[in-house]
C-alpha positions as CSV (number, residue, x, y, z in Angstrom):
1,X,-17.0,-22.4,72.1
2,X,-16.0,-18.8,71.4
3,X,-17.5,-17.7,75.1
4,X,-14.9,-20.4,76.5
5,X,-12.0,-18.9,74.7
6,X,-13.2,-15.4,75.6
7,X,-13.8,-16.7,79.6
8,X,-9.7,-18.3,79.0
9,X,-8.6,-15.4,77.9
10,X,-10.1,-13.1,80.2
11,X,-8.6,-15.3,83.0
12,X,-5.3,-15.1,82.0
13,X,-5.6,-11.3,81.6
14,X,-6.3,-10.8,84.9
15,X,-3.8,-13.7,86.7
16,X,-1.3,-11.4,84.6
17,X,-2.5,-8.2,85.7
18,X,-3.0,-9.2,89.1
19,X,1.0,-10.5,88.5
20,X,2.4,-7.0,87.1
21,X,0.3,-4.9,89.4
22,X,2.2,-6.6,92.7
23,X,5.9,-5.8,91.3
24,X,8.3,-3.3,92.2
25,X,9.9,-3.9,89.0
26,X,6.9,-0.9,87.8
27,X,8.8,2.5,86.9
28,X,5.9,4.7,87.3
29,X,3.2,3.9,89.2
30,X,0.0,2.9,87.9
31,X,-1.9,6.0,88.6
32,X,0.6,8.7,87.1
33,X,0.5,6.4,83.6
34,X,-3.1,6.6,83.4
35,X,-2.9,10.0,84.4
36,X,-0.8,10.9,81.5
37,X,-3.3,8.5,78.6
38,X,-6.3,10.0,80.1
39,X,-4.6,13.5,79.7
40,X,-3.9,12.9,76.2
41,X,-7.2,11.6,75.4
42,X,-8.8,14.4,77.0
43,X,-7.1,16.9,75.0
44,X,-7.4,15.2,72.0
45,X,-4.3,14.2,71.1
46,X,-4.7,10.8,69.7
47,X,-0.6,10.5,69.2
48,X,0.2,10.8,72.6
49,X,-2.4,8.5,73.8
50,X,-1.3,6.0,71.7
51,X,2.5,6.5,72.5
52,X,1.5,6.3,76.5
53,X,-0.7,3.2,76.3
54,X,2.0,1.7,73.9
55,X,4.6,2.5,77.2
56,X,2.5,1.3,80.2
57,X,1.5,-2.3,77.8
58,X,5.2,-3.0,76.6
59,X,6.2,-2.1,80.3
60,X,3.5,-4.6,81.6
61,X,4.2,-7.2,79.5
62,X,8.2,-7.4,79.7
63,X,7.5,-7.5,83.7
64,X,5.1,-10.6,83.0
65,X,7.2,-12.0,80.9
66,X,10.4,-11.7,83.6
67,X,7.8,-13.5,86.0
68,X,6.2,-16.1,83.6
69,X,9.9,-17.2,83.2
70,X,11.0,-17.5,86.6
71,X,8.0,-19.2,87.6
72,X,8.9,-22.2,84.3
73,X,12.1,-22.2,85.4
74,X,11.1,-22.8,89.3
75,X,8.7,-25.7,87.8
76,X,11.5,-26.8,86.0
77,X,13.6,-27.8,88.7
């Protein structure tokens, strides 16, 4: 049962990657954001990591959300 809900989960991560990856609706684009958490993880700085992956999720998820609710409201109709 737990390998089901990992296997669901895992799905829906990537449908919503694959979602937030495709829009223009990114302000930076995906390499120069990783560029700047691995650059704080490789100099140690466990602050700014966080602070950068906090950024590129919260930016990623208020784009999936935008999409997630124009697609209900496109079933809705």
């Amino acid at each position: 049962m737990a390998w089901e809900v990992v296997q669901r989960l895992n799905g829906r991560i990537s449908r919503l990657r694959a979602m937030t990856l495709g829009t223009r609706d990114r302000h930076e684009a995906g390499y120069k954001r990783m560029e700047k958490i691995y650059s704080a993880i490789d100099s140690n700085d466990a602050d700014a990591a966080a602070a950068a992956i906090k950024v590129h999720l919260t930016e990623a998820a208020n784009i999936a959300k935008t999409l997630l609710t124009a697609e209900l409201s496109k079933s809705e109709k």
